[in-house]
N, C-alpha and C positions, 0 to 999 in steps of 0.2 A: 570555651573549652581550652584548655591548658595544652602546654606542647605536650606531656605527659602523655594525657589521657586520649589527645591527638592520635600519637603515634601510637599507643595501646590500641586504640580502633580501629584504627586502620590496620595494624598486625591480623585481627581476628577478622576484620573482613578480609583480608587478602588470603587467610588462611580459608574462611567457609565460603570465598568466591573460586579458589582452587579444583572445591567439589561442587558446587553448585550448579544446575543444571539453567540454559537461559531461563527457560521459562518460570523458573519459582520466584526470581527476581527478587527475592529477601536479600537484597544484601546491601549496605551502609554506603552509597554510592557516594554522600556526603563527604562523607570520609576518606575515600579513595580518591575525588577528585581533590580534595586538600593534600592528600600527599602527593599524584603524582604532578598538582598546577594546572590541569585540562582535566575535559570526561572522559571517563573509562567505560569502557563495554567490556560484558562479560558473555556476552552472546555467542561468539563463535566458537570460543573454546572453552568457556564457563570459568576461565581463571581470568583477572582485569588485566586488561590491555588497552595500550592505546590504540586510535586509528591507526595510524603508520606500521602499530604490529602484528594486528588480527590477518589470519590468513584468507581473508578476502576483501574484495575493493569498496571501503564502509566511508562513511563523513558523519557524523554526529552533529546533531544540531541542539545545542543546549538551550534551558529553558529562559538564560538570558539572550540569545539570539531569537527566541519563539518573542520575548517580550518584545523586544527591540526594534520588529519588525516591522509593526504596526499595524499588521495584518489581524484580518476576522476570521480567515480560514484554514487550513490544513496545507490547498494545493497554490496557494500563493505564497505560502511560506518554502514548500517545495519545489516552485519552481525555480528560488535561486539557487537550487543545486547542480554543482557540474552535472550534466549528462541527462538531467532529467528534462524529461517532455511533459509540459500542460495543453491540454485542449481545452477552453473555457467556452463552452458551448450557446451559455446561460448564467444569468444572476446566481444559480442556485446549483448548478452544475460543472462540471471540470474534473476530464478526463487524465488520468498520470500514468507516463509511461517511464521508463530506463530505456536512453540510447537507440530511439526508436521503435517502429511498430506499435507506436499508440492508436487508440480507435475509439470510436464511440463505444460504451460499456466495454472496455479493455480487459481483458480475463487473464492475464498476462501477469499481475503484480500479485504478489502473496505481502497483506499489510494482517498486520500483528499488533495488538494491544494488551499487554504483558502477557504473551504467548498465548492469548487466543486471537484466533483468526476473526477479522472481523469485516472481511470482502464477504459479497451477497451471493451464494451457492445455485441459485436458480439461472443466472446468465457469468458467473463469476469475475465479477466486476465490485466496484468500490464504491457506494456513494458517500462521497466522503460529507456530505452534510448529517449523514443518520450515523456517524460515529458518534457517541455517546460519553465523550470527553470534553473537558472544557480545557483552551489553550493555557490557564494557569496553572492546571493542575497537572501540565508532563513535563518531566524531568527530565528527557531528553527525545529524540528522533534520529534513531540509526537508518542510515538512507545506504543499501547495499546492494551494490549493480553486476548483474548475470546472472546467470543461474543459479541458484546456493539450496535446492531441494533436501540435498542430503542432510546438509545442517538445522538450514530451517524450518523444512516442512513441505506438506502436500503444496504442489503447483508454485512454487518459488520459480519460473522459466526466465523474467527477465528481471528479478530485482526482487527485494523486499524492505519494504518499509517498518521497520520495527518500533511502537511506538512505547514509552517507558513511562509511567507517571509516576508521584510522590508514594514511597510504601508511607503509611499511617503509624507503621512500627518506628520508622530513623526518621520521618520529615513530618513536623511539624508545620503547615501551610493551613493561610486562611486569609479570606480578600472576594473583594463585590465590585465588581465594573459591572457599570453601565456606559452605554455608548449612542450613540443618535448621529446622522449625516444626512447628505439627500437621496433623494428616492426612497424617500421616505423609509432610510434605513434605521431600524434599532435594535438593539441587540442589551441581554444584561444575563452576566453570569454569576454563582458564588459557590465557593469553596471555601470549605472547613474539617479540619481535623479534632479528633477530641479519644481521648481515652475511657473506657471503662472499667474500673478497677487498675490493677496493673497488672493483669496480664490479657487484654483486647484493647487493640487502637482501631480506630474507625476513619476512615476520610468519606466525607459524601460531597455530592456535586451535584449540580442542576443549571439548566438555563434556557435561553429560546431566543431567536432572532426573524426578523422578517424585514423584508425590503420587496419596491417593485421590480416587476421582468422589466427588463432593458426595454427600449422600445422598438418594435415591428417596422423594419423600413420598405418591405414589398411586402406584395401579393401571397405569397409562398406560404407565408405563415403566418396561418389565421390565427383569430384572437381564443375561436375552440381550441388551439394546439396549447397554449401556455396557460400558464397560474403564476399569480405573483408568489415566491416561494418563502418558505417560515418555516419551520423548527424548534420544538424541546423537544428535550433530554437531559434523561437524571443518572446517575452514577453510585453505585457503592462500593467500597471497601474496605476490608475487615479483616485483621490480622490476630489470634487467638495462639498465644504462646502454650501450648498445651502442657509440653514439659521442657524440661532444660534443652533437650534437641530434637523435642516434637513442634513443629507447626502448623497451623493449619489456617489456610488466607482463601475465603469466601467473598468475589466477586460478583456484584447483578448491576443489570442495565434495561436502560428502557430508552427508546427513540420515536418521535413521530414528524413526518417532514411530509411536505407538498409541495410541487413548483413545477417547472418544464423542466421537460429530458429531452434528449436527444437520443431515442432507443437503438439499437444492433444494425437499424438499415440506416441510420441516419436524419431519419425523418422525426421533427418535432410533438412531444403529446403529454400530455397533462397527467402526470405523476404521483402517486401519494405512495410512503411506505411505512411501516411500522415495525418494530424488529423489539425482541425481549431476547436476554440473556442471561444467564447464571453458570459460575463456573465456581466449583471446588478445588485447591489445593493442598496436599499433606506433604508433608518434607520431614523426612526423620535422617539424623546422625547415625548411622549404624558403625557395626564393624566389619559391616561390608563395602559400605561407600555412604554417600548419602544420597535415600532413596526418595526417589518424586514419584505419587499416585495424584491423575488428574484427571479430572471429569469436566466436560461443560456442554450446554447446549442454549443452541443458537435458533431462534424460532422469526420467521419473517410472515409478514402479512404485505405482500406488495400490489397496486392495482394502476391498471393504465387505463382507457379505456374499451372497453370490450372485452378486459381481461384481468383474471385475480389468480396471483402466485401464490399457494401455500406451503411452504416450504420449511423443514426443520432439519435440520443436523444435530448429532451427537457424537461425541470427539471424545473416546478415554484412554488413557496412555500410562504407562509405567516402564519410569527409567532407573537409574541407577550410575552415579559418576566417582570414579575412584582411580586413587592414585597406586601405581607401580613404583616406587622410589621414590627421587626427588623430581625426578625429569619427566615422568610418562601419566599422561592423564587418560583415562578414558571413561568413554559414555555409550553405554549399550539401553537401548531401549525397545520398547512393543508399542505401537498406535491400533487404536480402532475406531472409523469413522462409520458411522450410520446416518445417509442421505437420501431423505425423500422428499418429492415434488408431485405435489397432484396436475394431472396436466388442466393446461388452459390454453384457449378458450372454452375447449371441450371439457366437459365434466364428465369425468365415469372409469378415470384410468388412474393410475398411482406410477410413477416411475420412482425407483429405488438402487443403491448400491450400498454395497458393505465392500472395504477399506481395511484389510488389515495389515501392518507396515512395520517390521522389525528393521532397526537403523543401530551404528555403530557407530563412534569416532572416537581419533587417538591421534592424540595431541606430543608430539616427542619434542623436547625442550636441548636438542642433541650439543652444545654449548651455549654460553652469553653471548654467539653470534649467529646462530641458528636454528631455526626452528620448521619444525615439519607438521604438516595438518593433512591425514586422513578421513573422508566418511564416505560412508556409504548407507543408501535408503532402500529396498527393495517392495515396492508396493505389489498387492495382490487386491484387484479390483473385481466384485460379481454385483453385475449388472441382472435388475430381472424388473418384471412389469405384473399391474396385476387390473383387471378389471377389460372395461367394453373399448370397441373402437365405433367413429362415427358411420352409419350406415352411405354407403359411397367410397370407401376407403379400398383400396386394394386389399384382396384378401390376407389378414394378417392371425399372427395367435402370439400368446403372450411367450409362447414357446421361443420366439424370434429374439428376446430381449434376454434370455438365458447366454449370457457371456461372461468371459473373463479375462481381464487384459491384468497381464505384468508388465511391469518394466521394472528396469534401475535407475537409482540416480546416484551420480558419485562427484564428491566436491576433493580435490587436492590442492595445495596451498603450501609454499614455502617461500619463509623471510628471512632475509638475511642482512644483516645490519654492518655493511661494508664499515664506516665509521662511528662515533656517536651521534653523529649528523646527518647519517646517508644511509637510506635502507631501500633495497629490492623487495618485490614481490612475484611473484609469478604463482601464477593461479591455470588449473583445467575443473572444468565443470559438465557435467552433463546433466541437465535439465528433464522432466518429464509436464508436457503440460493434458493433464488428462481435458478428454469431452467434458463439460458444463451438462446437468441432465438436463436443462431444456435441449443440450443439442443433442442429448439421446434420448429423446422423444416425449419430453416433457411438454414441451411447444405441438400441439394439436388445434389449428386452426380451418373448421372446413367452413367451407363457401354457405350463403343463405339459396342455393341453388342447386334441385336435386342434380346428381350424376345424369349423363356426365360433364353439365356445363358447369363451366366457373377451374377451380381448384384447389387440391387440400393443401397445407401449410404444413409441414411433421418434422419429429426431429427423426433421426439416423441413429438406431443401434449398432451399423456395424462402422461407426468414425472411427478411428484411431488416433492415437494420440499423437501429440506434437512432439520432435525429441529435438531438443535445445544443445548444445554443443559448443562451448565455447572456451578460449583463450587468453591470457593476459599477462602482461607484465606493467609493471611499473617501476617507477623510483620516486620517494623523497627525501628531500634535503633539508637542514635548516641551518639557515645562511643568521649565523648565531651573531655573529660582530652588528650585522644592519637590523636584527628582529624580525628577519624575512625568511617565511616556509613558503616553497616551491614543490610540483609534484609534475611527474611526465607518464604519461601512459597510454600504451597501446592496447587494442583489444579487436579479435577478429570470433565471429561466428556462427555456425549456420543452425538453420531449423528447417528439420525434415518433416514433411506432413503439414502446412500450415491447414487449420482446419477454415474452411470459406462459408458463406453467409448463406442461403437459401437465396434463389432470384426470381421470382418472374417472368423472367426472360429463360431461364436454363432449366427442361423439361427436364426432371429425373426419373420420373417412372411414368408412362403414357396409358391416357385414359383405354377403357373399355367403356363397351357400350351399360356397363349398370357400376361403372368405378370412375372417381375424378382422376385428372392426371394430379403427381405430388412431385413438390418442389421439398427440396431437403438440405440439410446440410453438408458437405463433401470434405475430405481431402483435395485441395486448390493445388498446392505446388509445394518447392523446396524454397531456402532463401538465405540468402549468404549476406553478414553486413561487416564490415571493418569500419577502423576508427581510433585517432586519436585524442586526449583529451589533455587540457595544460590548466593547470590552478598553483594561484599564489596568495598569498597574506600575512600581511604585517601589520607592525604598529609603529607611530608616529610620537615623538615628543607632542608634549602639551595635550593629550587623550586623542589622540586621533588612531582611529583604525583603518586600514581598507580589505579588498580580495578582490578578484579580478578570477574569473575562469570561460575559457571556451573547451567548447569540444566538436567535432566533426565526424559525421557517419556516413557512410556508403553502403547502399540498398542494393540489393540485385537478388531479384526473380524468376524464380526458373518456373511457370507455369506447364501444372499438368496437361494441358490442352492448347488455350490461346492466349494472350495478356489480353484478351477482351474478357476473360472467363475471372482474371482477375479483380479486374474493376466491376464485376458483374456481383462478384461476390464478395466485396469490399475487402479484398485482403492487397490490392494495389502498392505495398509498403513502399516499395523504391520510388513512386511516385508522390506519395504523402507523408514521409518520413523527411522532415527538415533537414540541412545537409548539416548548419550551422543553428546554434544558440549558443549565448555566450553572457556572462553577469558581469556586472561592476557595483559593488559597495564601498559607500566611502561614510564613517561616522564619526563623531566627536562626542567626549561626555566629559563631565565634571561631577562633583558632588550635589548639585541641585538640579543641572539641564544637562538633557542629550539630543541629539540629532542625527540621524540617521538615513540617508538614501539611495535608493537601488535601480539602476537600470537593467532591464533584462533587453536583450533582442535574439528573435528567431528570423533565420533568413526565408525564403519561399517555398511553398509547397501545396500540395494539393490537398483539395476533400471530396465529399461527395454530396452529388445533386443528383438525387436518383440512382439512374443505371449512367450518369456521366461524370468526368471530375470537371472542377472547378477551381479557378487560381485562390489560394490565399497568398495575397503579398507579404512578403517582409514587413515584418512590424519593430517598434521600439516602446518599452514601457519603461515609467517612472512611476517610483513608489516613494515614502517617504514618511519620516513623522519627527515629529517637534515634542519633548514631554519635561514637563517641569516638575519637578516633588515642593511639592508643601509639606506643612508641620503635619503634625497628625497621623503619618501614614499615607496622604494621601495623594496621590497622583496627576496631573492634567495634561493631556494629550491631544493635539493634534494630526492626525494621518490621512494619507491618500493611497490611492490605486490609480492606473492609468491614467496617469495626470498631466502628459503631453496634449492628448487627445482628446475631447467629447466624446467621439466613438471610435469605435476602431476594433477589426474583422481579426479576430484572435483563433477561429479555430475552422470556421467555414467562411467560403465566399458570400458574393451576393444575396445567397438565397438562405445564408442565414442569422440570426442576430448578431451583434458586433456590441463588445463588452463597453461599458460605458464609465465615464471618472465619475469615482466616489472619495468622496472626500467625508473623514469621519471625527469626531469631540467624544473622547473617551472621559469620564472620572473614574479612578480607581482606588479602592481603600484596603489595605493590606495591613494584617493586624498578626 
């Protein structure tokens, strides 16, 4: 492409990413990262911006860093981002958090793939193995820390991971890895783009991997708790130019995964889930703005033992984003979500809510050194129930589940760009993170012992929500003479209501003589964490690159009752929340070989054994990869994972597996 037809591209994307809503993602990102030299996001404000401008605290991870890393997964690529938390539980498993408060099945992160949610609505948590993407086919990974609800969507409380692939309209992509290490790892994916006629582009995807569980060093967990874990998933997308400023981009997915989990109490169990997806988008130019109609729905089939989640959502929305002058943007929209769970292990009941959510933002461009960012979300949630309960149950009626929770959520944001080299940020956000429907009563687990021995398992219709509140500022710099960006940031904030785990130990409603007693979900406490965070990166004469970042968090507890009731109910965060993680990367490339390698370390913290905790030490990981190109397109890679160590206790103590080095021989043929 010519510098011409360059900068003509980029003109008309800058002009239809102005109105462009995040989620339609039609827009020429190629192009815009040619003109501004880096990725651009249009997510926050729907106009392209750098990281350093968007009015909240984002890192982009582009699809040459996804390459680059030599990574097979999502949460090892994620975990060399300032501030983020991994929990690696299992070969197949690994929990992600922002700046704390990670947990087993973490219900905390709202992750997106080209604006459909694609977290599991039954426990609202992420398995990030049944996403239904393949690492070559995304274009970039916006990684966005705090609360950002208003902007991004239902339950955004501690971050969102926003994930971006190739549209089929502007990127031509297509390429076959296969990959093999030990533990008997293999994995092969491929991606291709292709047009029909000229007005439909298509990208499809497919692939699968499988390797064995680590291996069992005690008693704790038996050989019934795990599966060696495996995965496919296929992908489509479909872009259908319908008229000069009609579009309309037809998304489906398909996943099927097995392995060990590490479920809600912590405890080890043999896992399978299957998830289908279809989502429609329409995007018209009007002369009102340009209008976004979206539909999708998300359907899960999930099974542990003794128990099968059936679960579907429906998500439809109509937005509308337009400009006031040259300076003011705004984006007014309507959501409606439709969530239902049949309960399990009991069969006989349905738990359901409808979601509907009118949301606004407005973007004021108030000079070339200032800029202001407005939103606000107002969800209206009704909760109801339909069908039997188990016989032994305290007397209930479906009456009980007849509720309605509101809240707000409001994101503010202003940058101001002190020099060409130095820009502030300062951010307030208020979070909502609603109940999960198993934790409003979708989980019905009663005893194989009539009343009133034993006890029932249930969730809680009258939980309340968690409301998230938080603070920030920042600065970056770019130290332009050396090739060196620096960033300093502080951040404090609390969460009211954390919602705590059901116990065993902690009776909540006491038997009668023809009722079991029931153990439920609660309201635990409040929780306050502050934190700073430092990141740098440059680059080197001769291809040399690095980055370096830490960050630091401070937990504090205010338990509704005891800090026994804490750890009881796995919500212990000041305890389990690492104080310290910190990256180093350091890479070289030339025109035929690159090298690239990462240390991460997290400093000490706790997990859970049971109703107790348990030390995990401080660990250090090395990662790494060696990749040469050959003629043809084609690629030869050598990569590692945890390569200081044979083993080494990544997310629980003793009592639980401890992730093992894998060392992997990638070929890849890109055409």
């Amino acid at each position: 492409m010519n510098k011409t037809h360059l900068l003509a591209g980029a003109a008309a994307g800058l002009a239809l990413a102005a109105a462009l809503p995040a989620s339609a993602q039609s827009i020429d990102y190629g192009s815009l990262e040619q003109l501004f030299n880096e990725p651009v996001t249009t997510s926050a404000t729907g106009s392209p911006q750098r990281s350093t401008e968007v009015p909240v605290d984002m890192t982009i991870i582009s699809q040459a860093d996804i390459h680059r890393s030599g990574a097979k997964d999502l949460p090892t690529i994620l975990s060399r981002v300032a501030g983020v938390d991994v929990l690696n539980f299992s070969a197949g498993q690994s929990d992600v958090g922002i700046r704390g408060y990670n947990q087993a099945r973490s219900p905390r992160l709202l992750v997106l793939v080209n604006g459909r949610q694609v977290y599991l609505d039954h426990f609202g948590y992420t398995d990030w193995t049944a996403l239904p993407v393949q690492l070559s086919e995304i274009r970039q990974i916006e990684v966005v820390r705090g609360p950002n609800s208003a902007i991004f969507g239902f339950n955004a409380v501690s971050g969102v991971v926003n994930i971006i692939t190739y549209n089929p309209k502007f990127d031509k992509v297509g390429g076959l890895e296969v990959y093999a290490g030990n533990g008997t790892t293999a994995g092969v994916s491929v991606v291709e783009t292709f047009n029909i006629g000229d007005k439909v582009s298509v990208r499809i995807s497919g692939g699968g991997e499988h390797q064995d569980e680590w291996a069992r060093s005690n008693n704790l967990v038996t050989s019934a708790m795990i599966h060696n874990p495996s995965a496919v998933r296929a992908n489509l997308d479909a872009v259908a130019q319908l008229t000069p400023k009609t579009e309309l981009r037809v998304e489906g997915s398909w996943s099927n995964l097995a392995g060990s989990q590490v479920i809600s109490t912590f405890a080890y169990a043999q896992h399978r889930v299957k998830t289908w997806s279809e989502k429609a988008t329409l995007t018209a130019d009007t002369n009102y703005g340009l209008i976004q109609a979206q539909i999708y729905q998300n359907q899960l089939d999930a099974l542990t033992p003794g128990r099968r989640y059936l679960n579907t959502i429906t998500v439809t929305s109509l937005q509308d984003l337009f400009k006031v002058g040259a300076n003011h943007t705004f984006r007014v929209g309507l959501e409606h979500r439709q969530n239902q769970l049949d309960t399990a292990s009991y069969v006989g009941g349905v738990v359901r809510y409808t979601v509907l959510a009118p949301s606004a933002m407005w973007n004021w461009v108030v000079n070339d050194k200032l800029s202001l960012t407005a939103a606000a979300r107002y969800d209206m949630l009704s909760l109801e129930r339909e069908g039997t309960f188990p016989k032994g149950a305290p007397p209930q009626t479906n009456s009980q589940w007849d509720r309605d929770i509101k809240e707000t959520s409001v994101n503010l944001g202003a940058v101001y760009k002190v020099t060409p080299t130095t820009s502030v940020r300062a951010t307030y956000a208020r979070g909502v993170q609603a109940p999960t429907l198993l934790e409003l009563g979708g989980l019905v687990i009663p005893p194989a012992t009539p009343a009133p021995a034993g006890g029932l398992i249930q969730g809680n219709p009258t939980l309340d929500p968690a409301i998230v509140t938080n603070y920030a500022i920042g600065v970056d710099h770019d130290f332009t003479p050396v090739n060196v960006k620096a960033g300093l940031k502080l951040f404090s904030q609390k969460t009211e209501n954390v919602k705590g785990q059901f116990s065993a130990s902690i009776l909540d409603v006491l038997p009668t003589a023809t009722t079991w007693p029931v153990f439920t979900y609660k309201n635990a406490s409040d929780s306050k964490m502050w934190g700073v965070e430092a990141a740098a990166s440059g680059k080197l004469g001769g291809g040399f690159h690095w980055s370096a970042d830490t960050t630091y968090t401070k937990v504090e507890d205010d338990s509704f009752t005891t800090d026994a009731n804490l750890i009881l109910r796995k919500v212990a965060f000041a305890q389990t929340t690492p104080k310290w993680r910190s990256n180093v990367a350091l890479g070289w490339a030339n025109p035929k070989w690159a090298v690239d390698g990462y240390v991460h370390n997290v400093s000490k913290f706790n997990s859970y054994n049971g109703n107790l905790l348990e030390p995990v030490e401080g660990y250090t990981s090395l990662g790494g990869r060696v990749a040469y190109k050959a003629p043809y397109g084609i690629e030869l890679a050598l990569s590692g994972q945890n390569l200081l160590d044979e083993r080494q206790s990544q997310a629980k103590g003793p009592s639980g597996l401890m992730a093992e080095r894998r060392i992997f021989f990638t070929v890849g043929k890109s055409w």
